[in-house]
Structures are given as C-alpha cells and as structure tokens.
C-alpha positions, 0 to 999 in steps of 0.5 A: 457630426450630426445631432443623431451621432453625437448622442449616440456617442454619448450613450456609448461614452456613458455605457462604457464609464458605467461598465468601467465603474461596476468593473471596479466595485466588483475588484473592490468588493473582491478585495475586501472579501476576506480570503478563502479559508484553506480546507486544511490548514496546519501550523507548527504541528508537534507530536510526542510519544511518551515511551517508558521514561523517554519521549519520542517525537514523531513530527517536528514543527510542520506545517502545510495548507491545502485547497479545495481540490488540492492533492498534497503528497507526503512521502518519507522512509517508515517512521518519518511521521507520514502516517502520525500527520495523516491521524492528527488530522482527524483528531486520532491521537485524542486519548492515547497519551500523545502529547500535540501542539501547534494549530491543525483545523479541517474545513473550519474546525479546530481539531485540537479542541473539538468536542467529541460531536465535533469530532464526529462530524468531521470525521466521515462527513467533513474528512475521511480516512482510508487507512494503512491496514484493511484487515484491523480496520474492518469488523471480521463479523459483518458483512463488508456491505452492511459496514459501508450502510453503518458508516452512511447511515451514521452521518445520514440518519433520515436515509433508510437502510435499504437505501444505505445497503443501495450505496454501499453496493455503488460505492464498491462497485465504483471502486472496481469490486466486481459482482459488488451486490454478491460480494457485499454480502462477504465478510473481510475474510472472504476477500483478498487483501488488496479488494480488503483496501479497496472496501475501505476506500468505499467505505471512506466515499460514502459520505462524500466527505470534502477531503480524503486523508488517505494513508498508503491507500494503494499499498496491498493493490497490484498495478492495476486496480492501484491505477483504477483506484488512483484514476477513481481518487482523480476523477471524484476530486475533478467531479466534486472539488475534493481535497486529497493527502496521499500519503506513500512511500510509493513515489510513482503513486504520489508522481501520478496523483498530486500537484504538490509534494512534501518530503518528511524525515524524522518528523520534520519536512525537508523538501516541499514544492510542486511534484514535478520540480520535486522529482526531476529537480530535487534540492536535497540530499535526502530527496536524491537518495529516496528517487535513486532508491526506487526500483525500476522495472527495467533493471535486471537481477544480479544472479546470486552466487552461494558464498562457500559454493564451489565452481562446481556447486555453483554451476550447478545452482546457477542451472536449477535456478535458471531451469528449476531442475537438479535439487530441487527442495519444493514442489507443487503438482496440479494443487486447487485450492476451494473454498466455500460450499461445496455445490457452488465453491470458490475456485482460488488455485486451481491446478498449480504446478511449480518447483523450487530449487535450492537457492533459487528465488521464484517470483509470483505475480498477478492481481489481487484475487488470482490467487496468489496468496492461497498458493503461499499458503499452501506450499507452506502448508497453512493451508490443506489443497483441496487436491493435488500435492506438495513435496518438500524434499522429494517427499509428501508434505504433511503438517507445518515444518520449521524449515519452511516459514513465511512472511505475512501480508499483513504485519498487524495481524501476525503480530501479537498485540500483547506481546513485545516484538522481541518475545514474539521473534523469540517464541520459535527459537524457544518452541525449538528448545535448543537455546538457553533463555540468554541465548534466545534473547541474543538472538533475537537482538541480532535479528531485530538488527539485521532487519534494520531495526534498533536492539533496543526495542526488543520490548517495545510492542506492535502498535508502537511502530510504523507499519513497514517497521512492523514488517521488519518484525515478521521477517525478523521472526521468519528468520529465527528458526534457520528456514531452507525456503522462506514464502514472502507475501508482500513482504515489502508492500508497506516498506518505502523505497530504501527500506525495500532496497534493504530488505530485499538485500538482507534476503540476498545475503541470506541467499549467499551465507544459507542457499536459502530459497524464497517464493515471493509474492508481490504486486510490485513487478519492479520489485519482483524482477530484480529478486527473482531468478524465475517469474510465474504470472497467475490469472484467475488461479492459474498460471499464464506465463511463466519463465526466466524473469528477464525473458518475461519481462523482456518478451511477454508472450500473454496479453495479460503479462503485458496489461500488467507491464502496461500499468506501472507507475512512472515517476514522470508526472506528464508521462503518467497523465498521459497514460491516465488518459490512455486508460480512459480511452481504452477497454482493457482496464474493464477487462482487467478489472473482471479479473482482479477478485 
C-alpha cells in the first residue's frame, strides 16, 4: 500500500469512528429526553351523578392516552358514558354537582384543578368540542357567522372583527356550507339541521385547537356531507397533527375515521385495540352484539302484516303498501313550502305529491337542506304550505289533529326543561280528558317502558338523560294520544345501533297491533330501507326517485339516488380509506355538496 493509500484509509477509518460516536451521542441524548407528553392522558377517571337520594355512576374507572394526530374512537349504547367522558375532558362537569376522581390533563393542563383562566384557555385554543345538539348549542339571536367571529376573537383578541367574520366565512366554507359569505348572515333557524351540525364544527375549527373532542359530530348529517365532514376531520389532522376523540354510536363512522377504538358499557371499557382488530375480531360478547346490530343497506324489510287482519284485509294492506293505492289515510297534492320574503323566497318544497295508506311506512330520504323536514311538518300541519294541499282521510286538513303526531329531530328542544319526562308524556292524554290523573300516570309508565326506558323515572327531567334516551321520550309522548300516522323525523339518528334495532321494532309491533302508518324521515338509508315499504328520494324540494323501497335500492335510476348509495359508510376500515380516496379523485362530492342546504 503506498504512503497516499494508507493515509487515505486512515482518514476514512477516523470519519467513520467520528460518525459512529455522534450516532451514539444523539441515541444517548435520545434516551435521556424524558418522553413525550400524550395530548390527553386519562387516568382512573369516575364520574358520579347525584339523583334525589341516590348516586348514579355514569364512567367507572377509565382510563386511555391519546397522541398528537392520534384518533380515538369511543363507542357504546346511550347512557354508556360516551358523552360524560367526552365533558369532563374540557372540564364541562365543573359546577353541576358531579362528583370526579382520577386524573384527566389536556395538552399539559390538569383539568381537574385548572383555574377558571386555565380553563379557558383550553377550551377553544387547546381543545374544542363539537357537541351532540346544534340547536341548544347556538344563540337563536345571532347570526351563525358573527358567533364563529365571538369565539375567534375570544382567544385572539388583537384580530380585528373584520378579519373574524373573514374566518368565520372560511371555516364554513371549509366544512361544505355553500354561499358560506350569504349564509353567514343566518340565524340557526334558518338552517337545516344537519348545516346547524355542520356550523358547530366551523365553529370548533376556528381556533385551530390541538384536539377536537367531538360528540356525535355526524349524528343529523346524511351520507353525504357525513363523508365530507369526516374527510375534512381527516385531512386537518394529516395537515396540523390534530388529535381527535370521536364519539358515536355509529360504527361505520368511527371504522372510517380512527386508528384506535374504545368500547364502553355502563361506564366502564369493555373492549379497546386498534379499530380493525376491534371490528373484524371482536373478543367480547358485548362488542359482538353492538356489530350484529348494525343495519345494513343491503338487508331487505320484513312486510308487516296487521295481527287481527284478515286474509282478505291483509291482502288488501299488503296492495296499498306496496301501490299506495285503496285506503289511503294521507295525501299531499303539489304542496311548496317558501320562506323568507317574498321577492326573493326560499323554495324548501316545492310541488310535492304523495300518499300514505293505512299501515304503510313511507320513507323519505335525501340530503340535509332538500327539504325533507319542512315536508314532515306540513303533512302534520305545523307548518301551512304556501300552496297545494293535504288531505287526511279524503278530506281538506285544517288545524293540528291528535291522530297525527310527530317525532322531532331534535329531542332537547321538544322537551321541556321545566318539566319532568313523565308530566310532558302525560300532557296529551290530559289535553284529551278521558283519563283520570292515576290513569294518566299509568299510562305514562307504560310508554316510559315500551320505549326501553326505566318506569321509575318517570320524574326525572331531560337534562338528565343521555341524547338517544331523550329521543325515546319524544317517541313515548308521540304515542300517548293513540295517532293513526305518526311522521318521524330522525327518529333514531341520536340512538346507537341496538337501541335503533329496538326502536324501529317497537314502531313494527305498532304497525301489527294499530295498522298505524309512519312517514319516516331519515339520512340513514340503511335504516330507511329495512322500515320502509315505499322510498321517496328528494333533492333540492323535489322528488327525484321514488318507488317500492327494494327496487330503489336495488336499481336506482337517478344519478343522485345513486351518490347517495355511493357514500355509506363501511365498517371495513380498508374499504373505507379506499373510498376516501375515491372521493378525492372525484368531482361528484363538489356537486353533491351544491346540493345539501
């Protein structure tokens, strides 16, 4: 070896000890880092309830950490103590009466013993919450826009209000509400209640928290922007290393979105891993019965035959169900529905034809703004229509009927506050005065638990319960007064899987014992075909497809029905990042999105 090579392997022998020695100071400097704090960290976390005498302990024992750009799932039947978690991680309980142990800090602040400062800077800034109920959540005074600029400008206080009402434009723009700048201007009654949901997401991104602690966040959206919503949620966690808890009782919703899954019952976790072993290996009984429970799109309705019918009866049912023809009990001819001024008004219905018959179930679908609501109401006649008619009975409806009733989208603000859950299932059988007040309060326990809910708290009040056992109570009250057609909106969005599979038997068996007749109004088409004899899908105020529910589903004829079939969610958490992606590379949710609203 020359003198050159030698000293030129020399130099390579001491550059590589020198690489090799700085390798191990940075492993060693690595090592003695302390480790990342997790953006949430829950340890033992109780909460109890005080209730009259007795306490009621709504999470046992939980406890779960959670990443930067983590997404946890929780899931569980109503009351399991999703949403109780959800609270007590922004500190919501603080006041109330519940009583807290165990340890809960957010992005380094213990929540628990917090300052009120301290608090308020986490919420919004640190970590924001999207809630379960939009229309209790928003002031009915203010503009939608000017409460996104409040909430900015409360944790930006040198950002001038122009500049807020600037972002709050973008931020509903972001989260699909088209002509965000006009509709900005709106109060919350003026939207849906699906672009109410979305509002409250916009107004939990405008701060651009580190973690979005989101309650039911999809829960009144249909299919549709439910995926825009969840691909938005998505795509801001790959952008800024957002964190996420999405609580559901939807489990395609949580399959699509999350890495990791947490399964609760009666406060308690009974089930935790990654979403997919979670889901196509379940290890728990309980687990095993949430995913058989869940409805599926492709599973056909069972026809529901009158239990005293006779053949001939029942022949003749089984006909006006399925052509909506022979006794027919209501009927809508070109109703339209305006609102606003009158030189430039809202069209929501516009020339709406449909019939009922007697112990038949029609189903109404579509997205959220085309307009399906308005047309509940005005069958029932809460609403007047601007033009066209409703018949009940062959005859001109005028005025509200007791025989037709309806279940409400928003369970919260049907309910009074003031008022036990019993009183306000008692108050139309006292409004009929037929019944004694023993017999009234019977009855009204006999409701309480034929809607899967404890007699004994008949004189417990709203705030009390979960959101899907609220529902039960605005079913319970449509049924007091012995209705021939009931009109349900969303009545079981804000119910988990197996309260919804009992919910919609309950209306079944009414449907056998009564030949009751339901109009039902949902987002969940899943849901929709296994209750439905007949389907309408409405778009924009107006009816696009409509026909027996198999053949709708089976063979959609209009583009639109089809998108729709399109964006339901899987429970395969692989066949729904390949559908992410194929709504990426598509223009249709652009279209779609012009739609809802």
């Amino acid at each position: 070896m020359t003198p050159e090579q030698q000293a030129s392997s020399a130099a390579e022998t001491a550059q590589a000890a020198q690489t090799a020695e700085t390798a191990e100071t940075v492993e060693a400097a690595k090592m003695a880092e302390p480790p990342t704090e997790p953006l949430i960290d829950v340890q033992g976390l109780t909460v109890d309830f005080p209730a009259g005498e007795e306490t009621v302990r709504a999470v046992d024992d939980l406890s779960f950490r959670l990443t930067a750009g983590q997404a946890l799932g929780i899931v569980g039947e109503s009351g399991s103590g999703k949403s109780t978690v959800a609270a007590a991680l922004l500190g919501l309980h603080r006041g109330t009466g519940a009583r807290l142990t165990g340890t809960v800090r957010v992005g380094g602040t213990d929540v628990r013993t917090a300052s009120v400062r301290e608090l308020r800077r986490l919420r919004g800034g640190t970590a924001a919450m999207v809630f379960q109920d939009p229309l209790s959540s928003l002031d009915p005074y203010m503009a939608i826009g000017d409460q996104i600029a409040e909430v900015h400008r409360t944790h930006a206080p040198h950002v001038s209000r122009r500049a807020a009402r600037e972002r709050a434009v973008t931020v509903l723009d972001r989260v699909g509400i088209p002509d965000a700048a006009r509709r900005s201007r709106s109060r919350p009654h003026e939207f849906s209640g699906g672009m109410r949901q979305r509002a409250l997401i916009a107004m939990a991104l405008a701060c651009e928290p580190r973690v979005l602690v989101a309650d039911e966040p999809t829960t009144a959206l249909d299919v549709t922007v439910q995926a825009q919503i969840l691909d938005l949620l998505h795509d801001l966690r790959e952008e800024t290393g957002m964190g996420l808890v999405l609580v559901s009782h939807d489990l395609g919703v949580v399959a699509g979105s999350v890495e990791d899954m947490l399964v609760m019952k009666n406060g308690r976790a009974v089930e935790r891993g990654s979403v997919g072993t979670v889901l196509s290996a379940p290890q728990q009984p309980y687990t095993r019965e949430l995913l058989a429970a869940v409805p599926r799109v492709e599973t056909r309705r069972t026809p529901v035959v009158p239990a005293a019918a006779s053949p001939s009866t029942s022949a003749s049912a089984s006909a006006s169900a399925s052509a909506s023809g022979g006794d027919v009990l209501l009927e809508a001819v070109e109703v339209r529905g305006e609102f606003g001024r009158r030189k430039d008004p809202t069209v929501a219905v516009d020339g709406v034809s449909l019939t009922v018959a007697q112990g038949e179930t029609l189903g109404i679908v579509g997205e959220s703004g085309s307009g399906k609501t308005t047309l509940g109401r005005m069958l029932v006649r809460l609403l007047e229509p601007s033009a066209g008619s409703v018949r009940y009975r062959g005859r001109e409806l005028t005025g509200i009927r007791s025989d037709l009733q309806m279940v409400f989208q928003d369970p919260v603000s049907s309910l009074n506050p003031r008022r036990s859950i019993g009183e306000s299932i008692a108050d139309p059988l006292r409004a009929a005065g037929t019944l004694t007040d023993a017999e009234i309060t019977r009855r009204a326990r006999e409701l309480l638990e034929r809607v899967g809910l404890d007699p004994r708290w008949y004189h417990r009040y709203p705030h009390e319960f979960s959101g899907g056992q609220r529902q039960r109570v605005g079913i319970a009250r449509a049924l007091a007064p012995g209705p021939s057609l009931i009109v349900c909106d969303e009545p079981v969005s804000a119910l988990d899987v197996t309260t919804q599979a009992q919910v919609l038997d309950l209306l079944a068996q009414l449907q056998r014992d009564l030949g009751l007749a339901l109009v039902l109004i949902a987002h969940d088409l899943a849901v929709v075909r296994q209750a439905s004899d007949r389907v309408m899908v409405m778009r924009q105020g107006t009816v696009v497809e409509e026909g027996p529910a198999d053949t709708v589903y089976d063979a959609p004829q209009d583009p639109y029905t089809k998108a729709l079939l399109a964006a339901v969610p899987v429970l395969d958490p692989a066949e729904a990042t390949l559908r992410r992606a194929a709504r990426r590379s598509s223009d249709g949710g652009r279209v779609l999105r012009a739609d809802a609203g």
